[in-house]
C-alpha positions as CSV (number, residue, x, y, z in Angstrom):
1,X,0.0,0.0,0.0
2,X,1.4,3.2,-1.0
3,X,1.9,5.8,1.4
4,X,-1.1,7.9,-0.2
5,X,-3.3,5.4,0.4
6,X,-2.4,4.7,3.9
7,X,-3.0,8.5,4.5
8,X,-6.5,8.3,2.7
9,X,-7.2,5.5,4.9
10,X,-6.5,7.4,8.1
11,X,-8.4,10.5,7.0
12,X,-11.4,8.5,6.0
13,X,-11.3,6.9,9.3
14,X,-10.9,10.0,10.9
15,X,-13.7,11.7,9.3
16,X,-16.3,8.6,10.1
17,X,-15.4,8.8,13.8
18,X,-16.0,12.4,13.4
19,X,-19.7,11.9,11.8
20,X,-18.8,12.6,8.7
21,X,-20.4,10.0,5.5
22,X,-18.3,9.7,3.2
23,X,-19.8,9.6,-0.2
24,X,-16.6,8.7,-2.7
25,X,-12.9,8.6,-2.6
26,X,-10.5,9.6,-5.3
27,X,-12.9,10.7,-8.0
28,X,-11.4,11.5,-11.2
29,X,-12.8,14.0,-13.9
30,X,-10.7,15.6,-16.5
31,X,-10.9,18.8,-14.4
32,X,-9.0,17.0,-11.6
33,X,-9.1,14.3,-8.3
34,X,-10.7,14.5,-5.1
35,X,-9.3,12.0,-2.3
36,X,-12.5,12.0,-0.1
37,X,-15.6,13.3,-0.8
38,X,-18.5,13.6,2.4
39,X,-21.0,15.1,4.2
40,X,-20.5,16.8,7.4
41,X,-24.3,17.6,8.1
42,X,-25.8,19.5,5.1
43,X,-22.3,20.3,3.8
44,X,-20.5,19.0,1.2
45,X,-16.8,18.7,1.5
46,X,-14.1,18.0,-0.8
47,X,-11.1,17.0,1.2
48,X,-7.2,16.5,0.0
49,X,-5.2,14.5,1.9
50,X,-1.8,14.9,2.2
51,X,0.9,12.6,3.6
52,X,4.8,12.7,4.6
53,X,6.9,10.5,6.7
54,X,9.0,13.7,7.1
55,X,9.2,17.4,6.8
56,X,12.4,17.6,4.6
57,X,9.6,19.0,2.2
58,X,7.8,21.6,4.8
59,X,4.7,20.4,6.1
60,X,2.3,18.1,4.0
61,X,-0.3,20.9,3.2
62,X,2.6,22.9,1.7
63,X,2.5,20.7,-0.9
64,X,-1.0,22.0,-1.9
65,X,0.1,25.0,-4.5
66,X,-2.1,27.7,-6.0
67,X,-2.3,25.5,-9.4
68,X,-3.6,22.2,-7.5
69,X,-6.3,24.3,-5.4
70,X,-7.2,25.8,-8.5
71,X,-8.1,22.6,-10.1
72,X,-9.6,20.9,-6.7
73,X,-12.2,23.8,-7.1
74,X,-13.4,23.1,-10.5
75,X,-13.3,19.2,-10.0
76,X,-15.6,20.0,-6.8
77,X,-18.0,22.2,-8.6
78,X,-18.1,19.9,-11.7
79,X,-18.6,16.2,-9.0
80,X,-21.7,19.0,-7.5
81,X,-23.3,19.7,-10.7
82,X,-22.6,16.1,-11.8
83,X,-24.5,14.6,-8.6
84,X,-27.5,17.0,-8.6
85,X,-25.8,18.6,-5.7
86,X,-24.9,22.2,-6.3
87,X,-27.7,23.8,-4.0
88,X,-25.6,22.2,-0.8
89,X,-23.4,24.5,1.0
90,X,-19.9,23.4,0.1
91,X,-16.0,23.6,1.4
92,X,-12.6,22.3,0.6
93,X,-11.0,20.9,3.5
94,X,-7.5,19.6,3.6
95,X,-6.2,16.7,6.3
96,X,-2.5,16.6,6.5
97,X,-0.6,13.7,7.6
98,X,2.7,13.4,9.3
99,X,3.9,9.8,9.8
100,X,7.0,9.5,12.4
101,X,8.3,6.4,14.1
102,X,5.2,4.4,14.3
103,X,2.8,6.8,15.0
104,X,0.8,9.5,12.7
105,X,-0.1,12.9,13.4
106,X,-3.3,14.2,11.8
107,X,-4.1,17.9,11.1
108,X,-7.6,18.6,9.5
109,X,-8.1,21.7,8.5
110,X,-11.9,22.9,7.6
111,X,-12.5,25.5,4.7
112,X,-9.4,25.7,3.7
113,X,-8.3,28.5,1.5
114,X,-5.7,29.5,-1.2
C-alpha cells in the first residue's frame, strides 16, 4: 500500500469517527481528483489528503500549490453539478498527515483556502 493510500485511509477513518459520511474517494474527472468526498451535516466537502513521513519538504499541506487548489475547485464544482448537488453549501478541506516512528499525526483543516 502506498503511502497515499495509507493516509487516505486514516483520514477516511478519521472523518467517520467524526460523523462525517463519506460519499466517494479519489474521484477523477478531467478537471482534476478528489481523495475523499463527504457530508458533514448538510455540507458538502471535498477534502485533499496529504501525507509525509518527514518534513524535509515543509509540512504536508505545503504541498498543496495555487495551481492544484485551482483545479480541486473546478473538479468540486463539476462532481456538485454532476451529482444534482450544487444547491448544498460546500468547502474544501484539507487533512494533513505526518507519519514518524510508528505513530501519525493528523491535522484537519476545515474551509481551507488558497
Amino acid at each position: 500500500m502506498s503511502i497515499g493510500s495509507y493516509g487516505e485511509d486514516l483520514a477516511e477513518r478519521f472523518l467517520i469517527n467524526k460523523g462525517y459520511k463519506i460519499l466517494e474517494r479519489n474521484f477523477r474527472c478531467r478537471l482534476g481528483e478528489i481523495d475523499i468526498i463527504a457530508m458533514d451535516g448538510t455540507v458538502l466537502v471535498f477534502i485533499e489528503v496529504k501525507t509525509r513521513r518527514n518534513q524535509k519538504f515543509g509540512l504536508p499541506c505545503e504541498a498543496i500549490t495555487s495551481e492544484k487548489f485551482r483545479h480541486l475547485k473546478k473538479a468540486a464544482t463539476y462532481y456538485a453539478m454532476v451529482s444534482s448537488m450544487e444547491t448544498y453549501d460546500m468547502r474544501i478541506d484539507v487533512i494533513e498527515i505526518l507519519i514518524k516512528g510508528g505513530k501519525h499525526y493528523l491535522h484537519h483543516l476545515e474551509n481551507a483556502q488558497r
